[in-house]
C-alpha positions as CSV (number, residue, x, y, z in Angstrom):
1,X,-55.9,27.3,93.5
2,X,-57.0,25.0,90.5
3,X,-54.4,22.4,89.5
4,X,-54.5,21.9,85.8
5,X,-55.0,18.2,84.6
6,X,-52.8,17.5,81.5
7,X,-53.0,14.4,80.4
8,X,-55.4,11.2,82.0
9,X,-54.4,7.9,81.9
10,X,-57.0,5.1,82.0
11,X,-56.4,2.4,84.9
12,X,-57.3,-1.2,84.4
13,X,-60.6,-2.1,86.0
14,X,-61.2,-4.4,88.7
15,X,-63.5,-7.6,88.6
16,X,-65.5,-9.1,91.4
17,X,-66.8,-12.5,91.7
18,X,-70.4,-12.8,92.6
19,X,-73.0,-15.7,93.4
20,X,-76.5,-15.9,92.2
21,X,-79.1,-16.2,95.1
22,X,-81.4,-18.8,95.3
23,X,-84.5,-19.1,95.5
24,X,-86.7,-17.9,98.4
25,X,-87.2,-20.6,101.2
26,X,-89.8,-18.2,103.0
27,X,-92.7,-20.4,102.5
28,X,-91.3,-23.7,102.8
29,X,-90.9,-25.6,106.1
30,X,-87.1,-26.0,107.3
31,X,-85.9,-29.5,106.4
32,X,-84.0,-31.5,108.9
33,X,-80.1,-32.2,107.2
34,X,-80.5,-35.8,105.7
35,X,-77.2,-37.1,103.7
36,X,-77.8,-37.4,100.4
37,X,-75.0,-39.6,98.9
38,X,-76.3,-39.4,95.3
39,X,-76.0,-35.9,96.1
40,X,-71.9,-35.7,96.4
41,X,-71.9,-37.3,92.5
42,X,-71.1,-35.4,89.9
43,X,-70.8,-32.2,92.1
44,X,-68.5,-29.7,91.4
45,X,-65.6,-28.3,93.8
46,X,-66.6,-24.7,94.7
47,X,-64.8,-22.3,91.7
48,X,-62.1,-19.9,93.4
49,X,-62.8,-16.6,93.8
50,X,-62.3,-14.8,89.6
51,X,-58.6,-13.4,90.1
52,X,-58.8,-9.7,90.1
53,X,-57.0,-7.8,86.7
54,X,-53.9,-5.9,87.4
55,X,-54.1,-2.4,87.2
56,X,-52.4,-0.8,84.1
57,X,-48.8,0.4,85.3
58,X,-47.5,3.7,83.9
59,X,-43.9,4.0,83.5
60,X,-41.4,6.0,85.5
61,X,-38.4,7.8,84.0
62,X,-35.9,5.0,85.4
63,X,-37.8,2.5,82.8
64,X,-36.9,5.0,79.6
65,X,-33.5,4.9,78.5
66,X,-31.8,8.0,77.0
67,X,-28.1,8.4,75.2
68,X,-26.0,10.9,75.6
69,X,-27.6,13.8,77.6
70,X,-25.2,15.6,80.0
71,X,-25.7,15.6,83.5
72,X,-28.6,18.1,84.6
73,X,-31.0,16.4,82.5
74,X,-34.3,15.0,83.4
75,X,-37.3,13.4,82.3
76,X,-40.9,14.4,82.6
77,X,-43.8,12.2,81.8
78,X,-46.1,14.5,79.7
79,X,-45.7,17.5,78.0
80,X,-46.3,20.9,79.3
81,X,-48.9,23.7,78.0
82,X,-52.8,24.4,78.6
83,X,-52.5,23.3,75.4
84,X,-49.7,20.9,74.6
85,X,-48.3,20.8,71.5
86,X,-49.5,18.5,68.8
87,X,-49.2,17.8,65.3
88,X,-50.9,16.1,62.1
89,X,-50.0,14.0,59.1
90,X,-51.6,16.1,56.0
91,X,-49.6,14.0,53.2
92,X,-49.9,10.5,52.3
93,X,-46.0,8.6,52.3
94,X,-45.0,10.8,55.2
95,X,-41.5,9.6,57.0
96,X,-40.0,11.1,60.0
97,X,-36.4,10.9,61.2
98,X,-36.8,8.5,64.8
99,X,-34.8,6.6,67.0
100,X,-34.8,3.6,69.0
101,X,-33.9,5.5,72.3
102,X,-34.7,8.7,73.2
103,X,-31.0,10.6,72.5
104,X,-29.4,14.2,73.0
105,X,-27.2,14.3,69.6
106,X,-27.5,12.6,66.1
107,X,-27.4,8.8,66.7
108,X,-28.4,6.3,64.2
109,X,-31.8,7.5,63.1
110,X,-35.2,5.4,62.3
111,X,-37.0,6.8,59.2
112,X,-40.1,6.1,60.3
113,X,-43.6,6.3,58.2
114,X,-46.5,7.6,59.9
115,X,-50.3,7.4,59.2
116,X,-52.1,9.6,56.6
117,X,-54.3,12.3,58.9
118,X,-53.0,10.6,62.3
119,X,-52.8,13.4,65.0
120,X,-50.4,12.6,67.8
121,X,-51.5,14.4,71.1
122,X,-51.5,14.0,74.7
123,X,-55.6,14.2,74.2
124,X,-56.1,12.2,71.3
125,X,-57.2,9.4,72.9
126,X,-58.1,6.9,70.6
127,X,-54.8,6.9,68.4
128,X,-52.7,6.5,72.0
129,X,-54.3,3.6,72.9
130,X,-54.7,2.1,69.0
131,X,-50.8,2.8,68.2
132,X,-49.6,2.6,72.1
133,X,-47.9,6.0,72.0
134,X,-45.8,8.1,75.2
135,X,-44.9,11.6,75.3
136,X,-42.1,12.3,77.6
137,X,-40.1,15.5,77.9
138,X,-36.4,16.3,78.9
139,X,-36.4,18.7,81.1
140,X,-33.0,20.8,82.2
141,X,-34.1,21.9,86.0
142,X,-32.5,25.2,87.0
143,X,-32.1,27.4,89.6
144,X,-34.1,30.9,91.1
145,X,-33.6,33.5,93.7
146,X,-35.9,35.0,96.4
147,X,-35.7,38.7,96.3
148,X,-38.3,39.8,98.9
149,X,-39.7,38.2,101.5
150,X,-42.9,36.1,100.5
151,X,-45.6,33.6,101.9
152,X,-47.3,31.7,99.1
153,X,-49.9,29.1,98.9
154,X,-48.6,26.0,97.5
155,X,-49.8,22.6,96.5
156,X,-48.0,19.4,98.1
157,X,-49.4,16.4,97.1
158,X,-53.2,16.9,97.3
159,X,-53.6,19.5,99.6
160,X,-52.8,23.2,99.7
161,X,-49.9,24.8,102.6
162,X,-48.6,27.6,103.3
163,X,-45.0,28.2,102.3
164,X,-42.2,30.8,103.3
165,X,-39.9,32.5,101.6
166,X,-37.1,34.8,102.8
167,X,-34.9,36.6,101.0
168,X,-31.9,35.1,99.5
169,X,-33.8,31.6,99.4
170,X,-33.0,29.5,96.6
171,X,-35.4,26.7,94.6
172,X,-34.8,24.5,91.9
173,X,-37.1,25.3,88.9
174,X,-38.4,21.5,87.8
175,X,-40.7,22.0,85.0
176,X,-43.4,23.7,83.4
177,X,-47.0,22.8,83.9
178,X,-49.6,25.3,82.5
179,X,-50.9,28.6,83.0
180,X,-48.3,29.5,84.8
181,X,-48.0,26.7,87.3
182,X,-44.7,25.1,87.6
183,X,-43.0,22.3,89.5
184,X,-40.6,24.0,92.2
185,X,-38.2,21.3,94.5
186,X,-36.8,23.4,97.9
187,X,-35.1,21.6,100.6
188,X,-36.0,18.0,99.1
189,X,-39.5,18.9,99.1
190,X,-41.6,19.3,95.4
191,X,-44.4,21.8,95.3
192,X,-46.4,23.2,92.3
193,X,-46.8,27.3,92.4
194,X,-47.6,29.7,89.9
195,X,-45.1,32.2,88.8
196,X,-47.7,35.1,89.5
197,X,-47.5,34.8,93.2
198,X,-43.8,35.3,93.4
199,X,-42.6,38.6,94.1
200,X,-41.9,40.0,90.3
201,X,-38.1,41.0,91.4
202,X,-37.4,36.9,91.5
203,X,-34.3,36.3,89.5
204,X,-34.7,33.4,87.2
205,X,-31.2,31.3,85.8
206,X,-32.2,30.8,82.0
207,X,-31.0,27.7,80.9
208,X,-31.6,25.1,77.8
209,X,-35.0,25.3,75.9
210,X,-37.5,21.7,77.1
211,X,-37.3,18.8,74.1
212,X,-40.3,17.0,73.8
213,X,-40.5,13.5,72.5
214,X,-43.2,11.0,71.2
215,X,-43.2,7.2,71.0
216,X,-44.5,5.8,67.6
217,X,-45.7,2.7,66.2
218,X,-44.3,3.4,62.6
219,X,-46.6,2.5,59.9
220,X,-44.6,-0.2,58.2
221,X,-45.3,-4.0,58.1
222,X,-43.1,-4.9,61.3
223,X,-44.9,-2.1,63.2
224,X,-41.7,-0.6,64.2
225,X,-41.2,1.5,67.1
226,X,-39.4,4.8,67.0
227,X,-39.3,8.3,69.4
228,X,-39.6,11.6,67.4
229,X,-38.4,14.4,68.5
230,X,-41.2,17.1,68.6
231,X,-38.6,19.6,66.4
232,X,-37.8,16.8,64.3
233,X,-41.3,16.2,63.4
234,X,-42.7,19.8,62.6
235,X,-39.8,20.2,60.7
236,X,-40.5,17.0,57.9
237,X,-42.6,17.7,54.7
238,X,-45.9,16.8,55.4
239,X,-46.3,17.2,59.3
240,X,-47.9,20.3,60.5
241,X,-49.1,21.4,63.9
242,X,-52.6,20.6,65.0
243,X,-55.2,23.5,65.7
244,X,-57.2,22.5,68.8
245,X,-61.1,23.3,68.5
246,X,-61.4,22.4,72.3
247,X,-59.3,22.0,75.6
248,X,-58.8,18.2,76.2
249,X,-60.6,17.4,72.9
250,X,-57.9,16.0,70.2
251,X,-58.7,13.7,66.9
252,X,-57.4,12.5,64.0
253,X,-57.8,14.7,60.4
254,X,-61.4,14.0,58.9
């Protein structure tokens, strides 16, 4: 079972300290230790060891804020899709309907003006680090039904198990992944399957369509920051979706 790696996030590196040797005492007689006290002038205290950099820290849903979604509703750090949705700037003066925090009905909005040819992406790389952009996802978990007795092969963590499933079980659809793999919670415990190896009389609870949302530097002089829905973008003059010529591969219009 292959999992399917969305969206990779570059950690900080790590810096070591070393010391330059000297030089080779091989063909030179050992000295005995005589005290030098002109020596001790002028010499330096030994340099503490170069304090290592901090790892970057992704966020975790607790550190977004959201108004106004009903209870039910949770957030996902990516968006979902082999290919996850995307979309370009093709007009020049382009503004977007935002907000501050991410929000479930109409709240004050942000008209936000984004870049000439800037493609936001999960994969475009260098405009997510150059404009320090998140795409997060709310996510309504619901409910489905074991039919038929089942075993499946399931992965939990970074390994594979076996899992079974009797009839009458109930899971807790999470969220999408891609290519049919999917997030599924059962007693308290997360696992990612694919909908193909359930048995095909499974009976799914249908319940609200995903909203996917992007955090923006606007492109205005105080750099403001704004989250765009992904329905509200598509839908402003001058924003249309990006055509992928590769999987992972992502850039901004030529």
């Amino acid at each position: 079972m292959i999992r399917t790696v969305l969206y990779a996030a570059s950690a900080g590196m790590v810096l070591t300290a070393c010391n330059p040797s000297g030089p080779d005492p091989s063909n030179e007689a050992p000295a005995p230790e005589i005290a030098d006290e002109t020596a001790d002038e002028g010499a330096s205290e030994p340099s503490a060891p170069e304090a290592e950099l901090e790892p970057e820290v992704l966020p975790s849903p607790e550190d977004i804020p959201t108004i106004g979604y009903p209870d039910g509703w949770e957030m996902q750090l990516y968006w979902s899709g082999e290919y996850p949705n995307a979309f370009s700037v093709t007009q020049e003066g382009v503004t977007v309907m935002g907000h501050e925090t991410i929000t479930y009905e109409v709240y004050p909005p942000i008209y936000c003006g984004l870049p000439y040819k800037a493609t936001y992406s999960p994969w475009n790389r260098d405009r997510n680090d150059s404009d320090r952009i998140e795409y997060v996802s709310m996510v309504y978990p619901t409910t489905f039904t074991i039919k038929e007795d089942r075993t499946l092969t399931v992965l939990v963590g970074d390994g594979e198990e076996e899992l079974s499933l009797k009839t009458g079980d109930q899971l807790i659809y999470k969220s999408y992944i891609a290519e049919g793999f999917f997030i599924a919670e059962k007693d308290g415990v997360q696992y990612e399957m694919n909908e193909g190896d359930l048995p095909q009389s499974t009976v799914f609870e249908q319940g609200p369509e995903d909203q996917e949302w992007v955090r923006v530097t606007c492109d205005d002089a105080e750099k403001t920051r704004a989250w765009i829905r992904y329905d509200d973008a598509i839908g402003a003059p001058g924003v249309e979706p990006y055509e992928y010529t590769g999987f992972a591969e992502a850039a901004d219009l030529p």
